[in-house]
C-alpha positions in Angstrom: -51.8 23.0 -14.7 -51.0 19.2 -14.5 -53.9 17.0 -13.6 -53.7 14.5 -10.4 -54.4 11.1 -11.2 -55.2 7.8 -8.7 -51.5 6.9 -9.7 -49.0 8.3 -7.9 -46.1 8.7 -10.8 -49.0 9.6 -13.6 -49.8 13.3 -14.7 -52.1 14.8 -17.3 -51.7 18.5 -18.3 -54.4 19.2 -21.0 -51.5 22.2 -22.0 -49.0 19.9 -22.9 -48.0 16.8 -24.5 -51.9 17.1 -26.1 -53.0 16.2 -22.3 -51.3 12.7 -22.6 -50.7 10.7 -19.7 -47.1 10.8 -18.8 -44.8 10.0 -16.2 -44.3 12.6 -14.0 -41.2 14.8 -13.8 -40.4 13.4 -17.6 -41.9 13.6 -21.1 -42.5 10.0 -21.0 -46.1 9.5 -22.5 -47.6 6.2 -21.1 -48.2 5.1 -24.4 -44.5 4.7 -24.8 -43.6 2.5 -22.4 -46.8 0.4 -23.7 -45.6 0.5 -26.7 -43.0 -1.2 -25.8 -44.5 -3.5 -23.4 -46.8 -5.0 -26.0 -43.9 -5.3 -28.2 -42.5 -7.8 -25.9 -39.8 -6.4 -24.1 -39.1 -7.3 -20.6 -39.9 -5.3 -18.1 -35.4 -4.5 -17.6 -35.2 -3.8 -21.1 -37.7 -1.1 -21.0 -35.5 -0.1 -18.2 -32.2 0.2 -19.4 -34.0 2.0 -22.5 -35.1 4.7 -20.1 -32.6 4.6 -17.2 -33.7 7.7 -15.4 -37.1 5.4 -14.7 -37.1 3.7 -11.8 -39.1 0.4 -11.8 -41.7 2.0 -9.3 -42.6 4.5 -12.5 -42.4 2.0 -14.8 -45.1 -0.5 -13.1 -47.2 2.7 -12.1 -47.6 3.6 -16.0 -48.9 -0.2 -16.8 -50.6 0.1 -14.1 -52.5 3.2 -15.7 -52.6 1.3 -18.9 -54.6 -1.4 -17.7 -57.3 1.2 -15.6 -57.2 3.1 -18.3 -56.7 1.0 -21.5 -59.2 3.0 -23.7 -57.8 5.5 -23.3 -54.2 4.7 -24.1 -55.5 1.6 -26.8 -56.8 4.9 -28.8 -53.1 6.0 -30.0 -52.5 2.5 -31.4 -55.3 2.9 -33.7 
């Protein structure tokens, strides 16, 4: 059972992924795109690595990120 968030392309289902936030309809934990984010890629290159995103997901998850940065900041530890 996937749980709702306040962001429209987020999901949590504590049954999968280890109840990581994702993007939904994908196995894209938001910790990825993060990741990648704080890394310093642009926001296109993080694109073209995952070209079935569209940018509305993409801004959603940092989005999340920054509500939620505890959260996420704990699997960089």
């Amino acid at each position: 059972m996937f749980v709702s968030t306040q962001h429209r392309y987020i999901e949590k289902d504590p049954g999968k992924y280890e109840g990581k936030a994702i993007i939904k309809g994908t196995r894209i934990p938001v910790a990825s795109i993060v990741n990648h984010y704080r890394s310093g890629m642009g926001i296109e290159e993080i694109l073209d690595g995952y070209p079935s995103l569209t940018p509305a997901q993409l801004f959603d998850a940092l989005s999340y990120y920054f509500d939620n940065k505890e959260e996420i900041d704990k699997k960089f530890e």
